[in-house]
C-alpha positions in Angstrom: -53.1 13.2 -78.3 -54.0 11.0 -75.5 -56.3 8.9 -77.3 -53.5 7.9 -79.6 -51.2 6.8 -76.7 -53.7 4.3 -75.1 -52.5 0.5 -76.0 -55.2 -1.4 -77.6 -56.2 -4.9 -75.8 -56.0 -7.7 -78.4 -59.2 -8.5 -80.7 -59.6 -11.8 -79.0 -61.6 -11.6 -75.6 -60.3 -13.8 -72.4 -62.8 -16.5 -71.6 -64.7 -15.1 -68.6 -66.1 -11.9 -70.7 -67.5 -14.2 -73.1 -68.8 -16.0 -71.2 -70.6 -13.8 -68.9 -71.7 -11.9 -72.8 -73.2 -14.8 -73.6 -74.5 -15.6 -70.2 -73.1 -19.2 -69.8 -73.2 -21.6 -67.2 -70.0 -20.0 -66.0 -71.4 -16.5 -66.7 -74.1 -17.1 -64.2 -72.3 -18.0 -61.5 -70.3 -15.8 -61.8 -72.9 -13.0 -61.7 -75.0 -15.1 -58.9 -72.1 -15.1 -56.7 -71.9 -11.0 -57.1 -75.5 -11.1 -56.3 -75.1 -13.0 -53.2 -72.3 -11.3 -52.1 -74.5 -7.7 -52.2 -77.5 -9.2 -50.7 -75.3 -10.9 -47.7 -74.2 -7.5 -47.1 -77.3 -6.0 -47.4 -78.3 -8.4 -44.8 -75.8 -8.0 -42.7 -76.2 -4.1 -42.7 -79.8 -4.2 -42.1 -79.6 -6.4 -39.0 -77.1 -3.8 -38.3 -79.9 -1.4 -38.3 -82.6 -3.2 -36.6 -80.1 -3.7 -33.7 -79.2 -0.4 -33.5 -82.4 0.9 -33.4 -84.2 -1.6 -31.7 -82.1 -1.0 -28.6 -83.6 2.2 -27.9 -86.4 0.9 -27.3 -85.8 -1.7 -25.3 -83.3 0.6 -23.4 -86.2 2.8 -22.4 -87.9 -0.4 -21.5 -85.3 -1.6 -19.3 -84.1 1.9 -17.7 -87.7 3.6 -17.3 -85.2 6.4 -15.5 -83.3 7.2 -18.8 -86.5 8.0 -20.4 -86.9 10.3 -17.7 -84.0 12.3 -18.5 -84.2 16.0 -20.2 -81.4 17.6 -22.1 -82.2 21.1 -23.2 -85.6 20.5 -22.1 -86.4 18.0 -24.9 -86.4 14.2 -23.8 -84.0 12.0 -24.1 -85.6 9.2 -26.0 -86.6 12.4 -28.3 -83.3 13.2 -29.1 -82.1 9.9 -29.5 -84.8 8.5 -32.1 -84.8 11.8 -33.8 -81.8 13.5 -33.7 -79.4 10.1 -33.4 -80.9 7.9 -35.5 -79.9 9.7 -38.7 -76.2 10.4 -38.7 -76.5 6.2 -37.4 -78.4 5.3 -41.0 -76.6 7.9 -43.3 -73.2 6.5 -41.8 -74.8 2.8 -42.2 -75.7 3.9 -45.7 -72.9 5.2 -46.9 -70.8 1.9 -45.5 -73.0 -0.2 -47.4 -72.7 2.1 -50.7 -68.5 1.9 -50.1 -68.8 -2.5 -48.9 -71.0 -2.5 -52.5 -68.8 -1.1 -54.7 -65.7 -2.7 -53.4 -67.9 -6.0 -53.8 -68.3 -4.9 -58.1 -64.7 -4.0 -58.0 -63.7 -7.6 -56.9 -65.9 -8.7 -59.2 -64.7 -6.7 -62.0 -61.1 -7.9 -60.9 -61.9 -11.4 -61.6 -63.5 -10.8 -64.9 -60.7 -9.0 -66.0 -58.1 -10.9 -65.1 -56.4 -13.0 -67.6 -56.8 -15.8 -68.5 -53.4 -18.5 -67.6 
């Protein structure tokens, strides 16, 4: 039975789980600093996206001749705000879904770890 082989942790918790349980000083900072962390990232990736996309425009601004350019006889700047601005969000998306979870396993890590 698996169940039976798993080693049981000791009754008494390590510091840092208590006191994020009973949302200490040291509880909170700890969770402010995970908070932080996800909303830095957040951040970061959406300045990520307002560069990206905000280029484009300001591309077609710059180089009125690229605007001018057909490919398969739908415009460029078509293709590019429609067609390449979603594999660019889904893959920003799914960096900031993999950046967020390795930001709660770091913070998981810490809470875990015991206590010297």
């Amino acid at each position: 039975m698996v169940l039976a082989d798993v080693t049981r942790r000791p009754a008494d918790h390590d510091r840092t789980r208590s006191e994020l349980t009973e949302q200490t000083q040291v509880g909170e900072a700890l969770v402010r600093g995970l908070v932080r962390a996800q909303l830095a990232l957040a951040l970061r990736l959406c300045l990520v996206v307002a560069i990206g996309l905000g280029a484009l425009p300001l591309l077609f601004a710059v180089a009125p001749t690229v605007s001018d350019v057909r490919v398969l006889g739908v415009d460029l700047p078509w293709l590019l705000l429609g067609l390449g601005s979603f594999p660019f969000l889904v893959a920003v998306g799914w960096t900031y879904v993999h950046l967020a979870e390795r930001n709660e396993q770091d913070f998981t890590a810490v809470v875990r770890r015991p206590e010297r």
